[in-house]
Backbone atoms as SQL, in Angstrom:
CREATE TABLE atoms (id INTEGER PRIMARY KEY, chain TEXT, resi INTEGER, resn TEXT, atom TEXT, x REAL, y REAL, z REAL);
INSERT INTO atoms VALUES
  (1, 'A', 1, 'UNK', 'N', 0.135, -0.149, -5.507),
  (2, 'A', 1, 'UNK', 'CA', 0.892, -0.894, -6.499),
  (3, 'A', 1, 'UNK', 'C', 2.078, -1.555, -5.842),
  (4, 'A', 2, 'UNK', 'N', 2.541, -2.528, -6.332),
  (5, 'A', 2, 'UNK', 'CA', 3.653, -3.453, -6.317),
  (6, 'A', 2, 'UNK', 'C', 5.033, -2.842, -6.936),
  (7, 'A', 3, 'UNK', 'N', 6.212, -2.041, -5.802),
  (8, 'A', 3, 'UNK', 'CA', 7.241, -1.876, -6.564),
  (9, 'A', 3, 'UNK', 'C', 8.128, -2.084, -5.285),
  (10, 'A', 4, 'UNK', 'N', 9.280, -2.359, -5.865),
  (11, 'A', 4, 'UNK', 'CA', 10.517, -2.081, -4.970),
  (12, 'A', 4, 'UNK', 'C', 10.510, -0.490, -5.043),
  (13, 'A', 5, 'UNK', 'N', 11.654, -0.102, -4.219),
  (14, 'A', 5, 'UNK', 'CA', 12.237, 1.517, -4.284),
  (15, 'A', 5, 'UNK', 'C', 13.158, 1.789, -5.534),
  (16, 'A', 6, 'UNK', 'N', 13.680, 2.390, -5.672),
  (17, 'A', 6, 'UNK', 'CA', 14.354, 2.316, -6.757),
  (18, 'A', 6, 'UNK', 'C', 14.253, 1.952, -8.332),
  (19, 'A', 7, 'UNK', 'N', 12.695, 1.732, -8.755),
  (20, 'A', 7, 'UNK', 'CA', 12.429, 0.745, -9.563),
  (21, 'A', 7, 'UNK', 'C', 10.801, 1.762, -10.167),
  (22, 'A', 8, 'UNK', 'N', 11.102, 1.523, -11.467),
  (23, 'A', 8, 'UNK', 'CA', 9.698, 2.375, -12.143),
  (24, 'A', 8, 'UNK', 'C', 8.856, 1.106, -13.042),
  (25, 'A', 9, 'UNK', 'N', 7.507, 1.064, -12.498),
  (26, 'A', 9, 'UNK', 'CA', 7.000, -0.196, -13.184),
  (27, 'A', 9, 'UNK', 'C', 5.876, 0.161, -14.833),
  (28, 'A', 10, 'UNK', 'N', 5.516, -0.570, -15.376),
  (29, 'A', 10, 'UNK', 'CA', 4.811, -0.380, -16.391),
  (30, 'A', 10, 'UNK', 'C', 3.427, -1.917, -16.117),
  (31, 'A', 11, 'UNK', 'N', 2.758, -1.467, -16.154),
  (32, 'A', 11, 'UNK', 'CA', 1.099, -2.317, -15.993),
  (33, 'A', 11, 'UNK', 'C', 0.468, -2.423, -17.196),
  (34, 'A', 12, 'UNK', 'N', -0.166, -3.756, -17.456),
  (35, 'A', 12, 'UNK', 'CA', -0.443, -3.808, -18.617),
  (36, 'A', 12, 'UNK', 'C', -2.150, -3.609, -18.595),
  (37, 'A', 13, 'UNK', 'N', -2.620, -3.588, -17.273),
  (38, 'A', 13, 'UNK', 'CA', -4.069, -3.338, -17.224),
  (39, 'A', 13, 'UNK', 'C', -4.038, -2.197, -16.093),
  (40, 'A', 14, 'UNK', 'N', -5.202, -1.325, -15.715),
  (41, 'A', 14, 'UNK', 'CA', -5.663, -0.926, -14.700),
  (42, 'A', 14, 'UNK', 'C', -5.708, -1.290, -13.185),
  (43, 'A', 15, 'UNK', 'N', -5.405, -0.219, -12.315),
  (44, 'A', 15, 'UNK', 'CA', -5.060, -0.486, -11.381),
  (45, 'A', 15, 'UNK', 'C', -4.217, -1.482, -10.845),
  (46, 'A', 16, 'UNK', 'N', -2.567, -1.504, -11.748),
  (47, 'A', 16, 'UNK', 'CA', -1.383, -2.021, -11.488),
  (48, 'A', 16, 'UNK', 'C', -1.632, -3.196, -11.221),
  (49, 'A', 17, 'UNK', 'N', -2.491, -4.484, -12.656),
  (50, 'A', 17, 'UNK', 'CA', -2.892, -5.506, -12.496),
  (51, 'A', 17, 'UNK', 'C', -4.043, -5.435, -11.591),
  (52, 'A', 18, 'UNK', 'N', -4.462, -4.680, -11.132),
  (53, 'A', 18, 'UNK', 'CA', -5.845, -5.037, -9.794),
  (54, 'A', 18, 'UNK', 'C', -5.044, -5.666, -8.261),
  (55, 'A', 19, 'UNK', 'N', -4.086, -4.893, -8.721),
  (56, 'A', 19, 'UNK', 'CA', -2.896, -4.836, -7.369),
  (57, 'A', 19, 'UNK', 'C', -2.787, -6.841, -7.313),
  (58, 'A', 20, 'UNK', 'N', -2.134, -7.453, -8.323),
  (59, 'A', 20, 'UNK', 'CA', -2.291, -8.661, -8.303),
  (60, 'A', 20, 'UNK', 'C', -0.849, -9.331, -8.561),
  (61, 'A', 21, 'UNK', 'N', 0.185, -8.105, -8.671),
  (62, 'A', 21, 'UNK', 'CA', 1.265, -8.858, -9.183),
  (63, 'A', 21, 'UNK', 'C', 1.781, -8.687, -7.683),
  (64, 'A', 22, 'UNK', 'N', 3.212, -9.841, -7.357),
  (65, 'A', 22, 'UNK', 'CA', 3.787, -9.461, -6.713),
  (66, 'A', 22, 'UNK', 'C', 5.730, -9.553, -6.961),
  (67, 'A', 23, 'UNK', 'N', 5.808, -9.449, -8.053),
  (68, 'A', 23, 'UNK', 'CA', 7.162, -9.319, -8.539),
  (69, 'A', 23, 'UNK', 'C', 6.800, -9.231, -10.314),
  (70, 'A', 24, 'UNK', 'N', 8.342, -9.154, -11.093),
  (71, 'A', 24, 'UNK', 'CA', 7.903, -8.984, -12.381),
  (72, 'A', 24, 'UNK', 'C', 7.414, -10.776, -12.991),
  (73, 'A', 25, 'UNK', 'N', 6.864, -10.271, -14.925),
  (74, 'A', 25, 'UNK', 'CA', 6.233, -11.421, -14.995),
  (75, 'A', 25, 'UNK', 'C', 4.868, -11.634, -14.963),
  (76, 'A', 26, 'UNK', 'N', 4.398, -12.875, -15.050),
  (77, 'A', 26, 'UNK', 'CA', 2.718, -12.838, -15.389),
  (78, 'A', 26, 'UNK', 'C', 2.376, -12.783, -13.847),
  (79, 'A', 27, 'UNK', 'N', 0.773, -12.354, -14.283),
  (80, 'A', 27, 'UNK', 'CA', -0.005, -11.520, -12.621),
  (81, 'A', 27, 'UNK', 'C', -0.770, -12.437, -12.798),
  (82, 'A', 28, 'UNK', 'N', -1.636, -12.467, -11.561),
  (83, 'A', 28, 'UNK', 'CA', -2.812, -13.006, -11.635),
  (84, 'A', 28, 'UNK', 'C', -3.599, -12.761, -12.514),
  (85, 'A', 29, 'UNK', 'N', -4.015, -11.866, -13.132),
  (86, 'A', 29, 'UNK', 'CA', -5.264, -11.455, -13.629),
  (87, 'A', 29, 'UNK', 'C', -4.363, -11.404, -15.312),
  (88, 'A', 30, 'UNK', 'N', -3.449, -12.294, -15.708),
  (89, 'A', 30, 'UNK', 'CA', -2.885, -12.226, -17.074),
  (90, 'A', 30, 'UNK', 'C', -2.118, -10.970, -17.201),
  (91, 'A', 31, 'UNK', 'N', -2.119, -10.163, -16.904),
  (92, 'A', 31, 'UNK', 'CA', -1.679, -8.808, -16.780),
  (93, 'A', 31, 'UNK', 'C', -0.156, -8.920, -16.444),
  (94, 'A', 32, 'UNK', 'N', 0.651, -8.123, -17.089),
  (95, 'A', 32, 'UNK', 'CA', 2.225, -8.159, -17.165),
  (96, 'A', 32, 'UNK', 'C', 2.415, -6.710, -16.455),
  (97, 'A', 33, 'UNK', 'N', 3.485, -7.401, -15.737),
  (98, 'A', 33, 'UNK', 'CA', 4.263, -5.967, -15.481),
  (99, 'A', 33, 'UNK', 'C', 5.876, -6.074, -15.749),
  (100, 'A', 34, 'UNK', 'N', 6.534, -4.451, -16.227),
  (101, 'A', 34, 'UNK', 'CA', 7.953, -4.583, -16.247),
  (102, 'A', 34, 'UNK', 'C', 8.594, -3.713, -15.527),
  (103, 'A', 35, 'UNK', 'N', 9.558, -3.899, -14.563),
  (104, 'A', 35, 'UNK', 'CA', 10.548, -3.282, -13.586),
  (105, 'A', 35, 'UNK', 'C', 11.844, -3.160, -14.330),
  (106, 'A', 36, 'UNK', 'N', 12.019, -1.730, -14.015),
  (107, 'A', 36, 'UNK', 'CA', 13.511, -0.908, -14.451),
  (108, 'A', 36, 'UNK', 'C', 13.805, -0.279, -13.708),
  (109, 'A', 37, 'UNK', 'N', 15.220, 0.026, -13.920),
  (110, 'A', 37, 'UNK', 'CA', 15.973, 0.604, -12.874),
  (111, 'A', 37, 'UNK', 'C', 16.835, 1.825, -13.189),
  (112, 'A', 38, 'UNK', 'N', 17.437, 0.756, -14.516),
  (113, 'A', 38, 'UNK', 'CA', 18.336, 1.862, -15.283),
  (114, 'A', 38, 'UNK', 'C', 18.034, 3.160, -15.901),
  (115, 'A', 39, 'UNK', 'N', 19.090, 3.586, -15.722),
  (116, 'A', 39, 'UNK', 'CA', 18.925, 5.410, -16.008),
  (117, 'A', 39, 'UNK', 'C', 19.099, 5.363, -17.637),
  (118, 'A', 40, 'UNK', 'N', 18.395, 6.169, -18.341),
  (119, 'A', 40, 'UNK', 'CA', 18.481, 6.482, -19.655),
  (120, 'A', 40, 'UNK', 'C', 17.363, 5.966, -20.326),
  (121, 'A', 41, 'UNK', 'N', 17.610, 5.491, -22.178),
  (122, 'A', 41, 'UNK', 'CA', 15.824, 5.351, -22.758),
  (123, 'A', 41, 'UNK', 'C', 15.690, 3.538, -22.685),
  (124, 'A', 42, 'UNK', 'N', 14.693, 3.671, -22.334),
  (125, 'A', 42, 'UNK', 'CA', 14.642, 1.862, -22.773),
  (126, 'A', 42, 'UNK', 'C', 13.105, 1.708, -23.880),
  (127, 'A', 43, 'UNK', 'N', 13.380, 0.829, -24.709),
  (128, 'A', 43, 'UNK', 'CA', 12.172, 0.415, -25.792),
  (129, 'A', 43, 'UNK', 'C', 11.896, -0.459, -24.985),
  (130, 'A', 44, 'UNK', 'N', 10.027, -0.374, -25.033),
  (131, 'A', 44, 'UNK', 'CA', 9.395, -1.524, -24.541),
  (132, 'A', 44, 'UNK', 'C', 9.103, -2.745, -25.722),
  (133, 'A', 45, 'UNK', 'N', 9.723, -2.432, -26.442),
  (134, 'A', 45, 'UNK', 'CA', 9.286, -3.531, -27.417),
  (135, 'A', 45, 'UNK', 'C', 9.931, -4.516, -27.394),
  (136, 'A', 46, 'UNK', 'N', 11.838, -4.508, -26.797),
  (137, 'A', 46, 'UNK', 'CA', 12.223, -5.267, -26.481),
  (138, 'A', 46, 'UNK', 'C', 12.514, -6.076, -25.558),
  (139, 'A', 47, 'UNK', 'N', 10.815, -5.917, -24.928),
  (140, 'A', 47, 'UNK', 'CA', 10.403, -6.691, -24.021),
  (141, 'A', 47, 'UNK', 'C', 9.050, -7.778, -24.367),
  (142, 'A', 48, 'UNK', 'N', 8.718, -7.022, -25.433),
  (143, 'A', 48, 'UNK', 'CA', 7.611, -7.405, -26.489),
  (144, 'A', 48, 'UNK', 'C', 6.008, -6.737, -25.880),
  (145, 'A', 49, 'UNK', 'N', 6.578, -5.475, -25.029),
  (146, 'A', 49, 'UNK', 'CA', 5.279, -4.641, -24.169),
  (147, 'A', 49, 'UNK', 'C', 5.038, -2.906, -24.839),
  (148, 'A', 50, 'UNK', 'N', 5.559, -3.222, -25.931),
  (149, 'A', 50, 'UNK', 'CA', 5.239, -1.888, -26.486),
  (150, 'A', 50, 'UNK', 'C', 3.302, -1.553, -27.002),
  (151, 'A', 51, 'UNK', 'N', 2.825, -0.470, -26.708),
  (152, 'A', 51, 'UNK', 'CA', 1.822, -0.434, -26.498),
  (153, 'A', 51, 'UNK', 'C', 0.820, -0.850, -25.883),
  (154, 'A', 52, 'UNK', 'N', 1.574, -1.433, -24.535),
  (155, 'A', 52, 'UNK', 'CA', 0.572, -2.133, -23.916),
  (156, 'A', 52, 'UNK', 'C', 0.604, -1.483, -22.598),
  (157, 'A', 53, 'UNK', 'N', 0.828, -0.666, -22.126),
  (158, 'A', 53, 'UNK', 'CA', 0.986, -0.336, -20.914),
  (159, 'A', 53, 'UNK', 'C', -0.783, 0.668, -20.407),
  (160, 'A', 54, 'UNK', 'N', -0.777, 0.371, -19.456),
  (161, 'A', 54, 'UNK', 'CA', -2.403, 1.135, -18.875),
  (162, 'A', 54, 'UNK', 'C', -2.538, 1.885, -17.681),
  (163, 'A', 55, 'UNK', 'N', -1.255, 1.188, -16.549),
  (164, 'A', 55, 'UNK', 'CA', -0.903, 1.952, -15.544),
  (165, 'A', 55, 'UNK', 'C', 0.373, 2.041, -14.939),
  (166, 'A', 56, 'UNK', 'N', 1.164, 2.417, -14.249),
  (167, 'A', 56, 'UNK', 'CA', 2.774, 3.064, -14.334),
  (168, 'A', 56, 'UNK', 'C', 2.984, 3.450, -12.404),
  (169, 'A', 57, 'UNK', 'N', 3.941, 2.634, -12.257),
  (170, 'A', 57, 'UNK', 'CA', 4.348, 3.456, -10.993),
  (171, 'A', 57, 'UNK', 'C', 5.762, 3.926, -10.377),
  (172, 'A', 58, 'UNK', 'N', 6.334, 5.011, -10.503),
  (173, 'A', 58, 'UNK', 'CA', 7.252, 5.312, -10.616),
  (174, 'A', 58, 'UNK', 'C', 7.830, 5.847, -8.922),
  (175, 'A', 59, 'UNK', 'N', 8.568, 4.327, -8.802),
  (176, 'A', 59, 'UNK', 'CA', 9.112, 4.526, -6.913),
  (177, 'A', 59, 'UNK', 'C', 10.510, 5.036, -7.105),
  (178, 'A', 60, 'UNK', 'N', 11.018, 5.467, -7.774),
  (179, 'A', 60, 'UNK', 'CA', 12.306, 6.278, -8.028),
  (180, 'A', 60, 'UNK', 'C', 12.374, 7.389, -7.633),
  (181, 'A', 61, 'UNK', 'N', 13.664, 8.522, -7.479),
  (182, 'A', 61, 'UNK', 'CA', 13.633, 9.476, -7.118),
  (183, 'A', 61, 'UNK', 'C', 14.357, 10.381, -8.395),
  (184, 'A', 62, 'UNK', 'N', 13.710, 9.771, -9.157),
  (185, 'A', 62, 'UNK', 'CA', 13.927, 10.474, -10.729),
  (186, 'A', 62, 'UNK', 'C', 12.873, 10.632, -11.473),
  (187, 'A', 63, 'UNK', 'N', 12.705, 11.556, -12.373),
  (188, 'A', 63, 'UNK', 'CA', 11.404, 11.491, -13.695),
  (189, 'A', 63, 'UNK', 'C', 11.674, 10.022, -14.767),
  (190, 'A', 64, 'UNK', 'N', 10.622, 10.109, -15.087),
  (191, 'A', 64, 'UNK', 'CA', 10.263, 9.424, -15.789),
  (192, 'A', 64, 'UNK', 'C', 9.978, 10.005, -17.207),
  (193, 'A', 65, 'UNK', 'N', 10.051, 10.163, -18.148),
  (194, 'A', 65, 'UNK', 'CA', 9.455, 10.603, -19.345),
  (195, 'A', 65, 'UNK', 'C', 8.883, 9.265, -20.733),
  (196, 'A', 66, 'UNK', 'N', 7.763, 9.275, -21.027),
  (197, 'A', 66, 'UNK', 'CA', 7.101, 8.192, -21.359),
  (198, 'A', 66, 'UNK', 'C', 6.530, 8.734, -23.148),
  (199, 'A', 67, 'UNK', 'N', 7.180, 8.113, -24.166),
  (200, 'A', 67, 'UNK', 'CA', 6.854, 8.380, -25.552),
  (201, 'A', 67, 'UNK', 'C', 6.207, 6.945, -26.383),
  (202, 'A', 68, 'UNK', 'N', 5.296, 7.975, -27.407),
  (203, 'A', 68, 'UNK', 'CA', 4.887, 6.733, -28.238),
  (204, 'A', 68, 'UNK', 'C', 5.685, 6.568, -29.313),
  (205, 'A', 69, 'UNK', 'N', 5.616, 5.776, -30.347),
  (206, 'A', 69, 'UNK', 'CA', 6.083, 4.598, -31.468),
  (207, 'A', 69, 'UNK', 'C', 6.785, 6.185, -32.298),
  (208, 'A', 70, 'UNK', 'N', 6.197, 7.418, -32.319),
  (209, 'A', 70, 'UNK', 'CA', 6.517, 8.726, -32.804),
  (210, 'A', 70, 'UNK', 'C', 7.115, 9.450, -32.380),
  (211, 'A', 71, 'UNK', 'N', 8.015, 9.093, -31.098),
  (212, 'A', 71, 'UNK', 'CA', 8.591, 9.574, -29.805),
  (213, 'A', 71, 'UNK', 'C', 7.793, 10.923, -29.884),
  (214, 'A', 72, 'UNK', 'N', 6.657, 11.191, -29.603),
  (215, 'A', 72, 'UNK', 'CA', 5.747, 12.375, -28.656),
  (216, 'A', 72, 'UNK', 'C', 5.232, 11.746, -27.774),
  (217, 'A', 73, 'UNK', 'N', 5.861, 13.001, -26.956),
  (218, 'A', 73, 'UNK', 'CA', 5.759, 12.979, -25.484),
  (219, 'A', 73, 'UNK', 'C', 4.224, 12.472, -24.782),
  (220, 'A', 74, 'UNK', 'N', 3.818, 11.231, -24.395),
  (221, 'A', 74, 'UNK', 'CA', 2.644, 11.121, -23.827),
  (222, 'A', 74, 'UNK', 'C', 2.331, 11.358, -22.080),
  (223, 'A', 75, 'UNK', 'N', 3.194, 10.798, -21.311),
  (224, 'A', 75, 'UNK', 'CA', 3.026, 11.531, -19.877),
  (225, 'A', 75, 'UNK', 'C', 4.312, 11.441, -19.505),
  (226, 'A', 76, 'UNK', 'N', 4.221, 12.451, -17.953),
  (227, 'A', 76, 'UNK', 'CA', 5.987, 12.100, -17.331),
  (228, 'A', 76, 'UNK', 'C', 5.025, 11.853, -15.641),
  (229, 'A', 77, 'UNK', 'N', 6.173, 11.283, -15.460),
  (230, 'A', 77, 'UNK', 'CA', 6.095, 10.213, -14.331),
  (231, 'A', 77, 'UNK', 'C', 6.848, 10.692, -12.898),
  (232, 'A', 78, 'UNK', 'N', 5.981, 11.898, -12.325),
  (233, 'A', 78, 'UNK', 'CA', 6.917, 12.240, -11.038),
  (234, 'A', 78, 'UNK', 'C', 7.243, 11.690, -10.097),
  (235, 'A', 79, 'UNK', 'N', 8.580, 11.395, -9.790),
  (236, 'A', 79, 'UNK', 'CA', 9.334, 10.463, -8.588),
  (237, 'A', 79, 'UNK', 'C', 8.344, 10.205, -7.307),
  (238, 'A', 80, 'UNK', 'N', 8.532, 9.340, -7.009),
  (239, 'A', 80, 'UNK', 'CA', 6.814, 8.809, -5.972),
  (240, 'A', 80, 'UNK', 'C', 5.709, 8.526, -6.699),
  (241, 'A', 81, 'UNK', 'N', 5.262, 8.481, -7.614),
  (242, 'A', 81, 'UNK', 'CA', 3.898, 8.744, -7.692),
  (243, 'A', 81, 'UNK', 'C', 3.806, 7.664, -8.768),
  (244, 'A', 82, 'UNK', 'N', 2.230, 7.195, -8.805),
  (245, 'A', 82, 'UNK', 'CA', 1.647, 6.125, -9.781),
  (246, 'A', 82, 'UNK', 'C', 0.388, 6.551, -10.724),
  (247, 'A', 83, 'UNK', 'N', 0.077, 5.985, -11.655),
  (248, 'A', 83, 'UNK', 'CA', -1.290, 6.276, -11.734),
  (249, 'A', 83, 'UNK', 'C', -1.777, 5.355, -12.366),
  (250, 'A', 84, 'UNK', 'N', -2.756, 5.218, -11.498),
  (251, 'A', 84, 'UNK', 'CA', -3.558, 3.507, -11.584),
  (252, 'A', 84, 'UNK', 'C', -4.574, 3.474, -13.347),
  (253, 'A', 85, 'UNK', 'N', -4.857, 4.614, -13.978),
  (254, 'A', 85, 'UNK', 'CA', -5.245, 4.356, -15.323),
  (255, 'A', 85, 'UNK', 'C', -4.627, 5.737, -16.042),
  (256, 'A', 86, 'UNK', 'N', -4.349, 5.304, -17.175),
  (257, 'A', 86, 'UNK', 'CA', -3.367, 6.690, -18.104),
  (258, 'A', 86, 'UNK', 'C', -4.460, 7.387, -18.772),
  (259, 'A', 87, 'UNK', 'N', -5.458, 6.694, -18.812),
  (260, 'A', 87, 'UNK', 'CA', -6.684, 6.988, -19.381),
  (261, 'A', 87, 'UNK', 'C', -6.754, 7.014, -20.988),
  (262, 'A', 88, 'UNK', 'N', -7.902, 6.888, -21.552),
  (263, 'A', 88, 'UNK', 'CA', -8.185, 6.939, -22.944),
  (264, 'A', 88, 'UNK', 'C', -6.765, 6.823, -23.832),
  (265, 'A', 89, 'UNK', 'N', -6.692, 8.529, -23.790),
  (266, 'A', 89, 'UNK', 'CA', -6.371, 9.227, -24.915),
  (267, 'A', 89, 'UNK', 'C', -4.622, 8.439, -24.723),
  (268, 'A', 90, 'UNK', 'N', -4.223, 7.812, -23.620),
  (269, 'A', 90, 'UNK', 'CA', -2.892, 7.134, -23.751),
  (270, 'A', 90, 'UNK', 'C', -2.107, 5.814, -23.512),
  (271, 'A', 91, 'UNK', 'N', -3.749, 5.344, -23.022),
  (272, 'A', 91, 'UNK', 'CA', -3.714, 3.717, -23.329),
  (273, 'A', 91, 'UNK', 'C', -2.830, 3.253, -24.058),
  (274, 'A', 92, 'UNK', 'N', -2.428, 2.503, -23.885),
  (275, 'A', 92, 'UNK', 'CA', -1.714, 1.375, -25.048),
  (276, 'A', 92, 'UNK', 'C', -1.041, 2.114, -26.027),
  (277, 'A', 93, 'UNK', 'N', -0.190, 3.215, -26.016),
  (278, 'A', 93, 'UNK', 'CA', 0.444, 4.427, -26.461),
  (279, 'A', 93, 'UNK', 'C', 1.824, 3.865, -26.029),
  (280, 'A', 94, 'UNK', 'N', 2.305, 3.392, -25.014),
  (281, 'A', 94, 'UNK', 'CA', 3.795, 3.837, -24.637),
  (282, 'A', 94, 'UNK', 'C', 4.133, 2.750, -25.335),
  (283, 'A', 95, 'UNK', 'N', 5.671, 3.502, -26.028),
  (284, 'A', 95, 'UNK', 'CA', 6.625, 2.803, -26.829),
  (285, 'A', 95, 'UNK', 'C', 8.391, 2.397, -26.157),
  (286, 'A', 96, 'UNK', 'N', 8.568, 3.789, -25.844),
  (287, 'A', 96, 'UNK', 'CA', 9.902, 3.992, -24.832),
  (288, 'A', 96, 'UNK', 'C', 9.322, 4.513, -23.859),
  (289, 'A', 97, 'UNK', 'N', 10.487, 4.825, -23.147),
  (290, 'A', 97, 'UNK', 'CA', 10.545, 5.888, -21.843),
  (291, 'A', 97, 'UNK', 'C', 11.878, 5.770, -21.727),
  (292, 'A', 98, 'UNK', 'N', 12.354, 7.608, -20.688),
  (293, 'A', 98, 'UNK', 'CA', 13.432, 7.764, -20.683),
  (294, 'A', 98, 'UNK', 'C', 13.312, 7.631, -19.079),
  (295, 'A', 99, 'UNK', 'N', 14.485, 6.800, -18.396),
  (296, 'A', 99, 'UNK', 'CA', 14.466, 7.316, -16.724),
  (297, 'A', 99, 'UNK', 'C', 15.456, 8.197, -16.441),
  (298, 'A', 100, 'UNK', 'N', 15.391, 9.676, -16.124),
  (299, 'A', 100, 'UNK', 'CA', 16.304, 10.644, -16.174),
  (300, 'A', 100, 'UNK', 'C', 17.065, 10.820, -15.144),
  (301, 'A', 101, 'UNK', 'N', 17.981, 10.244, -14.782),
  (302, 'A', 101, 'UNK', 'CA', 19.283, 9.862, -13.457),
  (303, 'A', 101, 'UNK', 'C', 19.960, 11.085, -13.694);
């Protein structure tokens, strides 16, 4: 995946666009991604990406914690690590997320 350091991304398709983005903004393959930095909760909606997220890569050296529209808890996001599909059951689920600084 495509991230700076410091920076936790959100993918709007599988396999982090098909590894197609190379900054934030539209990807090749139509597929959006959004880069954050800041510590605390951010709504994806006021980005207009709420429920759309499919894969996540979190290059920070902080958690991540990731809720739907019901704030329950759908995945957390350990510092380093990505995952190229959230699968099924949490597809198109994320609403917020908290980045815990």
């Amino acid at each position: 995946y495509t991230s700076t350091t410091g920076w936790t991304c959100f993918y709007q398709n599988i396999d982090f666009n098909h590894n197609s983005c190379s900054g934030s903004g539209s990807c090749g393959d139509g597929g959006r991604m959004l880069e954050f930095a800041t510590c605390g909760r951010q709504d994806l909606s006021t980005y207009g990406f709420s429920e759309q997220t499919t894969s996540w890569g979190n290059n920070t050296s902080s958690y991540v914690t990731v809720y739907d529209v019901n704030n329950s808890l759908r995945w957390s996001e350990p510092p380093g690590n990505a995952s190229s599909d959230v699968g099924s059951a949490d597809n198109d689920k994320a609403d917020n997320f908290w980045l815990i600084c």
